[in-house]
Rosetta silent file (secondary structure, phi, psi, omega in degrees, C-alpha in Angstrom):
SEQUENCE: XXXXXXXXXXXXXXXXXXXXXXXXXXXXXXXXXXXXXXXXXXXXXXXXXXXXXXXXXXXXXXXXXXXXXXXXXXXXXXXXXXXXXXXXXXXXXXXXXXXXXXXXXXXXXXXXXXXXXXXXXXXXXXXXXXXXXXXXXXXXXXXXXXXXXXXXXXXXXXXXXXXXXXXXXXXXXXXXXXXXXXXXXXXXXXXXXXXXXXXXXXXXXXXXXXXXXXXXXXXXXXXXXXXXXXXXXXXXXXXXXXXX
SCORE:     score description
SCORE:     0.000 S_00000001
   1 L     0.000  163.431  179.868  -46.218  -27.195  -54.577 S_00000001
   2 L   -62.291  -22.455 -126.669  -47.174  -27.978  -58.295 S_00000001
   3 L   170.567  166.407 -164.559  -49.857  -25.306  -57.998 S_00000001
   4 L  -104.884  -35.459 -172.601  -51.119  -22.836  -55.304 S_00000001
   5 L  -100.920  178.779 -160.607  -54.383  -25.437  -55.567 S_00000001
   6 E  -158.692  160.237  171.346  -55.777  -28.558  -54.825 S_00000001
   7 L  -139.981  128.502 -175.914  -59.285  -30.240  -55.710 S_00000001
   8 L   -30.786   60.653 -176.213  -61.245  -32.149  -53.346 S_00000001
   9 L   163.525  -32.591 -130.635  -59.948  -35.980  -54.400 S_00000001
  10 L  -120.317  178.764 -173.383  -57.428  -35.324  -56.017 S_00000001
  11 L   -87.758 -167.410  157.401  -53.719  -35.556  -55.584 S_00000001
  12 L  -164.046  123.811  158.592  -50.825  -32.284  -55.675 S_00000001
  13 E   -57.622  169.213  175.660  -47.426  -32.611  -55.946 S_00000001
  14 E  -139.524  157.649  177.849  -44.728  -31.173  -52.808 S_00000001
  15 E  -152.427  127.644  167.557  -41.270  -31.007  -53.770 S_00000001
  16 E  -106.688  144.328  172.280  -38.503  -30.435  -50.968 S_00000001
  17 E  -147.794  138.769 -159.027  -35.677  -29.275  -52.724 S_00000001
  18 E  -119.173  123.409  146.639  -32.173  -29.024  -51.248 S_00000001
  19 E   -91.217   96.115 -161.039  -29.277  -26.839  -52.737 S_00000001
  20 L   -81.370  124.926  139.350  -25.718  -28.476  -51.815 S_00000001
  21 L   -73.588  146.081 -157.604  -22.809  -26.766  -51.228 S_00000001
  22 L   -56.644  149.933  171.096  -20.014  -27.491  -53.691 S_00000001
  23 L    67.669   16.568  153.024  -17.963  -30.475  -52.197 S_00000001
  24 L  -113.827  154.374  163.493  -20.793  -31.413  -49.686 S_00000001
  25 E  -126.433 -142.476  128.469  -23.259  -34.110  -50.147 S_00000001
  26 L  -147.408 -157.382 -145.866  -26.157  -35.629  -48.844 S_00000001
  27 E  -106.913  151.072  176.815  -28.175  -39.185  -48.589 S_00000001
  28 E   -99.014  169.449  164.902  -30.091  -41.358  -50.836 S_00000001
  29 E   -75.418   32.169  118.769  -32.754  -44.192  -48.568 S_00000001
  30 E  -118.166  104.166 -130.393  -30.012  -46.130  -48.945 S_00000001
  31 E   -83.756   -9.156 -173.547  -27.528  -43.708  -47.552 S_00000001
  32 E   126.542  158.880  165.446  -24.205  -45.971  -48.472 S_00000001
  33 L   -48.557  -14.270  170.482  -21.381  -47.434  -45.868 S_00000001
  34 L  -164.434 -178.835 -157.772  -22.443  -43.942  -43.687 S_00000001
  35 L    98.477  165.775  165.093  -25.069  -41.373  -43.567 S_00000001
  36 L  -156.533  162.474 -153.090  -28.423  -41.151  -43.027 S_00000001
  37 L  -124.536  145.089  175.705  -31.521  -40.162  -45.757 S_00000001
  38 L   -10.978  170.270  179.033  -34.021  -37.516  -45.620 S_00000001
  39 E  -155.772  155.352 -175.100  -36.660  -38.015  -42.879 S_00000001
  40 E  -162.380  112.906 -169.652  -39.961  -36.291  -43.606 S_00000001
  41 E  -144.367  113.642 -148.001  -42.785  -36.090  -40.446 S_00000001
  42 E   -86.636  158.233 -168.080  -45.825  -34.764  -41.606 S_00000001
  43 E  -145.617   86.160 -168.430  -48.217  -32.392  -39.449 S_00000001
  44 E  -119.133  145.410  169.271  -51.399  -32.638  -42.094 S_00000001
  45 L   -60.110  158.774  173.030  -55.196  -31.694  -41.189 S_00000001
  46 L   -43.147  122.143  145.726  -57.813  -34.964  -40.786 S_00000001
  47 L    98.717  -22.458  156.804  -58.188  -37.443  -43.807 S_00000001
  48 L   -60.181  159.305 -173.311  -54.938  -35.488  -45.679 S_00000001
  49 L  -150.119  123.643 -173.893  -52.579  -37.724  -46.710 S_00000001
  50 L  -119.018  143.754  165.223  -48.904  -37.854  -47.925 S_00000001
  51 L   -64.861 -177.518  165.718  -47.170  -40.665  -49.743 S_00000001
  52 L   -72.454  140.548  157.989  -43.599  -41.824  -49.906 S_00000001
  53 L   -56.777  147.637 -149.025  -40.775  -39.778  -50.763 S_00000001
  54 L   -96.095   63.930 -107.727  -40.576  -40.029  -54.451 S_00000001
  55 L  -102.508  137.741  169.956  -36.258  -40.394  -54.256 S_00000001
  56 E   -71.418  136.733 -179.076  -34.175  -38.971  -57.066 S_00000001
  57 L   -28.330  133.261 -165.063  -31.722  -40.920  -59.282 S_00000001
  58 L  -130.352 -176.867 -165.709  -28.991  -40.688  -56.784 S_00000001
  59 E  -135.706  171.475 -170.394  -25.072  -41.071  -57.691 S_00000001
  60 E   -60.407  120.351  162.548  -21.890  -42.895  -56.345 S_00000001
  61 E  -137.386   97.073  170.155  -19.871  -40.551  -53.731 S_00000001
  62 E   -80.194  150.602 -168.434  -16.911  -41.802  -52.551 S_00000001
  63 L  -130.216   91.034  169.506  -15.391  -40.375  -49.366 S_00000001
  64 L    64.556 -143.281 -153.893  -11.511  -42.617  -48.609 S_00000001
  65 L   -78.781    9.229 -154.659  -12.343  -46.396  -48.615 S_00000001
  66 L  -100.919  108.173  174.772  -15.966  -45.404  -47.881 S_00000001
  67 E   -77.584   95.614  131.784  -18.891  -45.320  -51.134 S_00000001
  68 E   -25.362  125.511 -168.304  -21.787  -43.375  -50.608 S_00000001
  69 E  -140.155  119.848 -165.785  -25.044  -43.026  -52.300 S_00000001
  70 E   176.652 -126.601 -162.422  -26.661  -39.497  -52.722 S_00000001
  71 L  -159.864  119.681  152.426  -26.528  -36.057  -53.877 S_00000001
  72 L  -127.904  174.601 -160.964  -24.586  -33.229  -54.438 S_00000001
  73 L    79.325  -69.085 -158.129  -25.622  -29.682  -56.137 S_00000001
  74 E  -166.597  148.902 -170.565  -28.897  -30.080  -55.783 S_00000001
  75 E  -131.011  116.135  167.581  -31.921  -32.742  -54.394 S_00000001
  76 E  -127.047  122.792  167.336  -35.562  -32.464  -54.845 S_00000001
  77 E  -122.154  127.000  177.874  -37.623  -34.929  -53.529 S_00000001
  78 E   -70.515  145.227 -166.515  -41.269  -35.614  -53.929 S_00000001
  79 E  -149.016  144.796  158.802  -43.610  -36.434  -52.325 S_00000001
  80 E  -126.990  104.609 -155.662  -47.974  -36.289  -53.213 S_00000001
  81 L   -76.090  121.516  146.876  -50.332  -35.112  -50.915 S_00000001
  82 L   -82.014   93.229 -147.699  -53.786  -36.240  -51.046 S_00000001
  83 L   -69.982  134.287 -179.836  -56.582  -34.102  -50.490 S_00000001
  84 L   -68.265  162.027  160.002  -60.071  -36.057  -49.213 S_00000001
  85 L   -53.661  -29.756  174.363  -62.729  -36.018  -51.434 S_00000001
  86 L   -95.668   36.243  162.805  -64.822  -34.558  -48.707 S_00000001
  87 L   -50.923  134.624  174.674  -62.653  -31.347  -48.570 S_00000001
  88 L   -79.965  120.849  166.194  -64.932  -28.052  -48.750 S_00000001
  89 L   -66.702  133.901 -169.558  -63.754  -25.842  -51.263 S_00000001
  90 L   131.215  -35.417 -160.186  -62.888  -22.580  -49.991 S_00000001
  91 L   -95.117  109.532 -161.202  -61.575  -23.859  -46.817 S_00000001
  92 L   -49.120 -174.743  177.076  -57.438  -23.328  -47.382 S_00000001
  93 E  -122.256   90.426  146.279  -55.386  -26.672  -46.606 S_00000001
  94 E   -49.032  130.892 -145.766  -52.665  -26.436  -44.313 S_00000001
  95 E  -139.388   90.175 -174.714  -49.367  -28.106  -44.816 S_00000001
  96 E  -119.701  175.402 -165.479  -47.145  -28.423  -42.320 S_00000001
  97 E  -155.450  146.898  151.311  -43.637  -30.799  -42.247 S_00000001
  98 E  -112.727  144.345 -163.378  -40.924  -31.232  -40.220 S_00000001
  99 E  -117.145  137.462  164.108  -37.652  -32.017  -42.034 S_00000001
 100 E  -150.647  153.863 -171.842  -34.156  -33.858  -41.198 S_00000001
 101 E   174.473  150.626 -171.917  -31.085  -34.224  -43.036 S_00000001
 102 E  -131.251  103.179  169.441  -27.521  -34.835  -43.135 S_00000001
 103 E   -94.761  173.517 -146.208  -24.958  -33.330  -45.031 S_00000001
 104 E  -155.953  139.367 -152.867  -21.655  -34.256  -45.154 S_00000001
 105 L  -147.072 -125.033  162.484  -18.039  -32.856  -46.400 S_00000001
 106 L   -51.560  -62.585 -157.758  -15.171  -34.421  -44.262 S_00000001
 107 L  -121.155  160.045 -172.130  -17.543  -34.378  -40.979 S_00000001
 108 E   -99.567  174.398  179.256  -21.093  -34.312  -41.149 S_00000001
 109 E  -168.497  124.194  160.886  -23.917  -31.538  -39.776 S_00000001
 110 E   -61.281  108.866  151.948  -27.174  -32.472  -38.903 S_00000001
 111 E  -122.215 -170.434 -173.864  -29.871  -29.944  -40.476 S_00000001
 112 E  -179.627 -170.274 -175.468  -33.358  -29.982  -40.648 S_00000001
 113 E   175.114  154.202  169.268  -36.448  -26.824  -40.727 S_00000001
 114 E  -117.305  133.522 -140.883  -39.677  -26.658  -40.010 S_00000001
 115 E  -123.393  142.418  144.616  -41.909  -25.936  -43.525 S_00000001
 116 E  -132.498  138.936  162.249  -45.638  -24.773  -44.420 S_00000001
 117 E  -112.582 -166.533  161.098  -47.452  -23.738  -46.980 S_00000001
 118 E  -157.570  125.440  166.943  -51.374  -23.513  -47.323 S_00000001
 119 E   -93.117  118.197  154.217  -52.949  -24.491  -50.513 S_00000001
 120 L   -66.638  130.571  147.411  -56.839  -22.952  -51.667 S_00000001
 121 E   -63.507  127.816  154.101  -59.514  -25.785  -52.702 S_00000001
 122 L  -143.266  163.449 -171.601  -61.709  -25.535  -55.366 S_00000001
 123 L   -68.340   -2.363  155.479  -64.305  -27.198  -56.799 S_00000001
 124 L  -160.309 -174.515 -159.401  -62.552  -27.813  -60.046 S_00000001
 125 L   -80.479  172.238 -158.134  -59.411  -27.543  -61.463 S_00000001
 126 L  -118.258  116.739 -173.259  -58.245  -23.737  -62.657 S_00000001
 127 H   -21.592  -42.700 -163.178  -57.183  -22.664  -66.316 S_00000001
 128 H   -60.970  -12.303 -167.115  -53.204  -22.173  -64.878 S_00000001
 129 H   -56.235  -10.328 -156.443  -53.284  -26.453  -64.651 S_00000001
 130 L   -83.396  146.382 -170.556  -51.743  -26.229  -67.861 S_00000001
 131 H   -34.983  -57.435 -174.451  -48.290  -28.367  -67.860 S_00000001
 132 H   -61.839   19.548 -173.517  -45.652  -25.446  -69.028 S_00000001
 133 H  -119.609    8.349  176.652  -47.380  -23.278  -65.359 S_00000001
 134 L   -63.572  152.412 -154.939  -46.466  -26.338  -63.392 S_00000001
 135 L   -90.847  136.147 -142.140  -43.936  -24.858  -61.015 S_00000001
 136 L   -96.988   31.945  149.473  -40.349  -25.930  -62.595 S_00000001
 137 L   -87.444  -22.085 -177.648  -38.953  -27.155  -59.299 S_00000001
 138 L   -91.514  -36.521 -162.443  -41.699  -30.256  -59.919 S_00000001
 139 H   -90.626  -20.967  160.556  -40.790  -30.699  -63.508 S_00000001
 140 H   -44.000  -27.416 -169.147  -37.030  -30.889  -62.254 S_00000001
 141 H  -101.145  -26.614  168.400  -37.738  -33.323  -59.974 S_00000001
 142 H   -80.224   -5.133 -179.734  -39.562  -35.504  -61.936 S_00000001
 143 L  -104.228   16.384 -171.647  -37.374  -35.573  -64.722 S_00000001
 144 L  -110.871  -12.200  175.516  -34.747  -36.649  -62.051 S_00000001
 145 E   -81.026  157.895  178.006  -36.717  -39.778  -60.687 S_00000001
 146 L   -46.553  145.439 -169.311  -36.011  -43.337  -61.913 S_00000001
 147 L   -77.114 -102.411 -172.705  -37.208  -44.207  -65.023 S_00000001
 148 L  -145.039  139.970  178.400  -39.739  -47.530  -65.591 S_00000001
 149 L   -55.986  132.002 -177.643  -39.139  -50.851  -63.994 S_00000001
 150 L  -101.560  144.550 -166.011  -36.974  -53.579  -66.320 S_00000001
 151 L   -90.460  144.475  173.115  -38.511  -56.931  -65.533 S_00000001
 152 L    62.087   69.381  179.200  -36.548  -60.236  -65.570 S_00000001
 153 E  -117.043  162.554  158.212  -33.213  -59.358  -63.717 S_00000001
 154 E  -158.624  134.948 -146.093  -32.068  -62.630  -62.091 S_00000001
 155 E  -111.630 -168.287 -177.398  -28.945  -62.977  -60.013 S_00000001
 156 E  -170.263  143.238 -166.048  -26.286  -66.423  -59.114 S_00000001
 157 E  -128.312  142.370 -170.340  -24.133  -66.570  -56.119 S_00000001
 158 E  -167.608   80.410  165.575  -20.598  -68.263  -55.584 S_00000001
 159 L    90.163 -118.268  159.889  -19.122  -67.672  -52.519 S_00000001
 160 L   -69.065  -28.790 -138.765  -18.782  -63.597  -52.178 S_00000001
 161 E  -121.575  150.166 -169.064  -19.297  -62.962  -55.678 S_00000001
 162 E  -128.502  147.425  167.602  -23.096  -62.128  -57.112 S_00000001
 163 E  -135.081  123.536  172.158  -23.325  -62.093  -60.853 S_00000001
 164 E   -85.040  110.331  159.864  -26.677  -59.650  -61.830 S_00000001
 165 E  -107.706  164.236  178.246  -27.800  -60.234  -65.422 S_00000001
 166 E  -145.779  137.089 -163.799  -30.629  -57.795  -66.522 S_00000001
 167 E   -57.865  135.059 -169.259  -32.310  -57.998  -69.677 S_00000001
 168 H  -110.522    9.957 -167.245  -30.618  -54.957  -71.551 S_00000001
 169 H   -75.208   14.674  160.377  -33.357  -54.237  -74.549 S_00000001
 170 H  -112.203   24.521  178.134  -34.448  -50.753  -72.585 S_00000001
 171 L   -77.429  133.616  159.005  -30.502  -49.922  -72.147 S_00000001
 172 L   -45.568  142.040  167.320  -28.649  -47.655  -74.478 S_00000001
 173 L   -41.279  -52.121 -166.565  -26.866  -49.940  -77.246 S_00000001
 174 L  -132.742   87.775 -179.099  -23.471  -48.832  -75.546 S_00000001
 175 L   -78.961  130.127 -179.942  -23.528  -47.425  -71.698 S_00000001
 176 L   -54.169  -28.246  147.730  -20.746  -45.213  -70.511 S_00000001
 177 L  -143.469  144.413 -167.105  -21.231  -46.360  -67.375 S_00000001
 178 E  -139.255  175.485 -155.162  -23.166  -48.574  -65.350 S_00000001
 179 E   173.278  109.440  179.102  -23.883  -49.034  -61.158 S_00000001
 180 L   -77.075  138.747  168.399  -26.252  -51.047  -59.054 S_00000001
 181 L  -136.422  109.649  139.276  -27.465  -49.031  -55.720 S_00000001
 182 E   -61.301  172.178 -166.468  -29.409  -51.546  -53.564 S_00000001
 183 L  -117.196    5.586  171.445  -31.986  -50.006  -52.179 S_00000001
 184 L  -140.002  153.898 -179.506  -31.416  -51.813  -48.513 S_00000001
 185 L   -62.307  152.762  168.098  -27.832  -51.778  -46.521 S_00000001
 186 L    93.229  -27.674  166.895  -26.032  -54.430  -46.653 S_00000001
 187 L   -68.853  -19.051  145.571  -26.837  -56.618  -48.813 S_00000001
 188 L  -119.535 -167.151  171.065  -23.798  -55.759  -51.102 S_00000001
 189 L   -89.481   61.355  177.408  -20.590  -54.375  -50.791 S_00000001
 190 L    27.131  -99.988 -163.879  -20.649  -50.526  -51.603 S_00000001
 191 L   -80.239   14.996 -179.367  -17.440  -49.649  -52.178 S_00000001
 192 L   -85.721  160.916 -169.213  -16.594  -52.892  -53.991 S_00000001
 193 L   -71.256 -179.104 -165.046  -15.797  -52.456  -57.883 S_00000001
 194 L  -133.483  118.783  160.482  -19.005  -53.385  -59.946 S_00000001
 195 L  -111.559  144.185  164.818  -17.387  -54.806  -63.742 S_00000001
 196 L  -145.198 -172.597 -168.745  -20.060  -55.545  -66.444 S_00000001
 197 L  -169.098  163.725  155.089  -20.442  -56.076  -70.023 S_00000001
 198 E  -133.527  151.115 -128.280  -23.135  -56.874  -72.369 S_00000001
 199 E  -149.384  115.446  160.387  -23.489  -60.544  -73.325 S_00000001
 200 L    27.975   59.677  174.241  -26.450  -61.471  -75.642 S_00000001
 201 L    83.199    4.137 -177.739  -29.175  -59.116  -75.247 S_00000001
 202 E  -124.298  159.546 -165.265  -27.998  -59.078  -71.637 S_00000001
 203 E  -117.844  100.385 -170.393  -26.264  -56.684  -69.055 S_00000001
 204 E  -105.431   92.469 -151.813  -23.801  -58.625  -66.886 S_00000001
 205 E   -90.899  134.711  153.804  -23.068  -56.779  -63.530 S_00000001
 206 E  -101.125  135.372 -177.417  -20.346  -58.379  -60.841 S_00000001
 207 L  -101.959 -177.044  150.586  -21.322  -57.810  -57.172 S_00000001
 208 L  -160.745  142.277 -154.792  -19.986  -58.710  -53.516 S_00000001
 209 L   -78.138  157.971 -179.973  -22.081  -59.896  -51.211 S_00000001
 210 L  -101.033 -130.789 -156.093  -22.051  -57.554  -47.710 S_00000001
 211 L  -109.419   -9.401  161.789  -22.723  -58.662  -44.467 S_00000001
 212 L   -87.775  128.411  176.878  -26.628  -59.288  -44.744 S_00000001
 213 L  -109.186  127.301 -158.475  -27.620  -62.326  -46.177 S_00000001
 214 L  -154.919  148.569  168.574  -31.022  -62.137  -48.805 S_00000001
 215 L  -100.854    5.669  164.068  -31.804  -64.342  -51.409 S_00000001
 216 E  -133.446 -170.058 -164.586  -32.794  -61.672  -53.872 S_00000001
 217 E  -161.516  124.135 -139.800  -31.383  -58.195  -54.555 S_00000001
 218 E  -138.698  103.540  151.325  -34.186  -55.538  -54.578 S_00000001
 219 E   174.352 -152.094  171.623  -32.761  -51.852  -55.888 S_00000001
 220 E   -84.738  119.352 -174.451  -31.594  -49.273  -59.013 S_00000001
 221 L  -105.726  109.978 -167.561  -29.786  -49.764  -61.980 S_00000001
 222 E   -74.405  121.448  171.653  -27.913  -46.406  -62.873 S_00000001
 223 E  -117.776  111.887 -176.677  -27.100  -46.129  -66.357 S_00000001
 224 L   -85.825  165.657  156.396  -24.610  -43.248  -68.334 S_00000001
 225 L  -177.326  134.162  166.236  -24.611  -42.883  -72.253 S_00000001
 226 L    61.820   17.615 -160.242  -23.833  -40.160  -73.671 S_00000001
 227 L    98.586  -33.540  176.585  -24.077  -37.252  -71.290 S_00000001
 228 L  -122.410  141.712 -159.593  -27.602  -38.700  -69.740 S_00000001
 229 L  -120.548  114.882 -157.045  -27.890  -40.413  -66.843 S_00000001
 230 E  -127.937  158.020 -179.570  -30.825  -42.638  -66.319 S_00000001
 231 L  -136.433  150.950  179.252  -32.165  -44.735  -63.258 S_00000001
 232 L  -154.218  141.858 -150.373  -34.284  -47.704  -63.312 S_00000001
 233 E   -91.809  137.679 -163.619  -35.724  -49.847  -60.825 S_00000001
 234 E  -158.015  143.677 -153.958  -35.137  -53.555  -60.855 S_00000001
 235 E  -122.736  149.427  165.040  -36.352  -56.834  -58.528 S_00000001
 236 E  -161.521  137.483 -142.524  -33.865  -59.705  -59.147 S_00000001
 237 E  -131.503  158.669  173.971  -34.280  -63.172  -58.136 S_00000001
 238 E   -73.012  149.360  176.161  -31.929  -66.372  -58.206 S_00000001
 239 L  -146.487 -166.951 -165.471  -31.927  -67.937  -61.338 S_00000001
 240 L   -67.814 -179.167 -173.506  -29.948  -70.628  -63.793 S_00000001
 241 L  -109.719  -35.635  177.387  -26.228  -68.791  -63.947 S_00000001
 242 L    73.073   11.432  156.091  -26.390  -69.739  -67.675 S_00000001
 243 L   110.936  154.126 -167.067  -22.449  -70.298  -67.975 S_00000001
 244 L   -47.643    0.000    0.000  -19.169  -68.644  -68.055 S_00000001
């Protein structure tokens, strides 16, 4: 947890955090051509409440003709539990979780654990709230989730081939690399190459379509420059193709 504490209303981060052995990975929620992504099945007292996993930027891992999308080294994913307003202060919070996950080398191995903590309520927040005592497994993981949505992506279809453009003015001037992860199977082609360029204030991705047929294309656009690697969430609807 962010904190040992919690206040009657108010939210707390959880962080699961997973430490990969080198040359294993695991799954993103959209684990890729194989895999399968975290599972998280909550065992919370009345009127608690946990959100969605929060998912971390996650990165290409190919395994023979196969692409993947996930993690190696290290995973932390978030989640924020919400405490009711009519919690009594005093009275701990129990936390309990059951966990699944699959990592994967050559052959895969199912793990999983069963996790608790207990947080004390109080009736207001506690001098330690301040940001550098937050516990630095939370500010890791938050400085590892996707960045702010870009707006206006709109896509054109011809046959197999998808052409993505996305507005590029919150892009580095010149990205080192760049990589679309839908966010639901199927809808493209993994392991197919991705080429882009940028074209007049615009970021011009080539796709192939998979074996699901959608009339939009709903997921993250991974961006390198320089050493930092940024993810950013992006909705993208048919539009004019605008030309050659």
């Amino acid at each position: 947890a962010e904190r040992p504490w919690a206040t009657p209303g108010a939210s707390v981060d959880l962080a699961l955090v997973l430490d990969i052995r080198r040359g294993w990975h695991t799954y993103w929620s959209n684990p890729g051509d194989s895999g399968e992504p975290l599972r998280l099945a909550w065992d919370l007292p009345e009127g608690v409440r946990a959100g969605p996993i929060r998912w971390p930027v996650p990165s290409l891992i190919r395994v023979g003709p196969l692409a993947n999308y996930g993690y190696s080294g290290q995973a932390a994913y978030l989640v924020a539990l919400q405490v009711p307003p009519d919690w009594s202060p005093g009275q701990p919070l129990p936390v309990r979780v059951r966990t699944d996950w699959l990592v994967c080398e050559e052959h895969c191995i199912p793990e999983g654990g069963d996790l608790d903590l207990t947080l004390s309520v109080v009736q207001t927040p506690r001098a330690d709230a301040a940001a550098d005592l937050v516990a630095a497994e939370i500010v890791a993981a938050r400085a590892a989730l996707p960045r702010e949505a870009i707006a206006g992506a709109r896509l054109s279809r011809s046959g197999t081939d998808i052409r993505l453009r996305i507005p590029a003015a919150h892009l580095a001037d010149q990205p080192d690399s760049v990589w679309f992860f839908s966010d639901q199977w199927g809808l493209i082609d993994h392991a197919a190459p991705q080429p882009w360029r940028l074209r007049s204030g615009e970021l011009e991705l080539g796709l192939t379509s998979g074996p699901v047929s959608q009339a939009g294309l709903t997921g993250l656009l991974v961006v390198s420059s320089h050493g930092v690697t940024r993810g950013y969430p992006l909705a993208a609807v048919a539009g004019p193709d605008g030309g050659g």
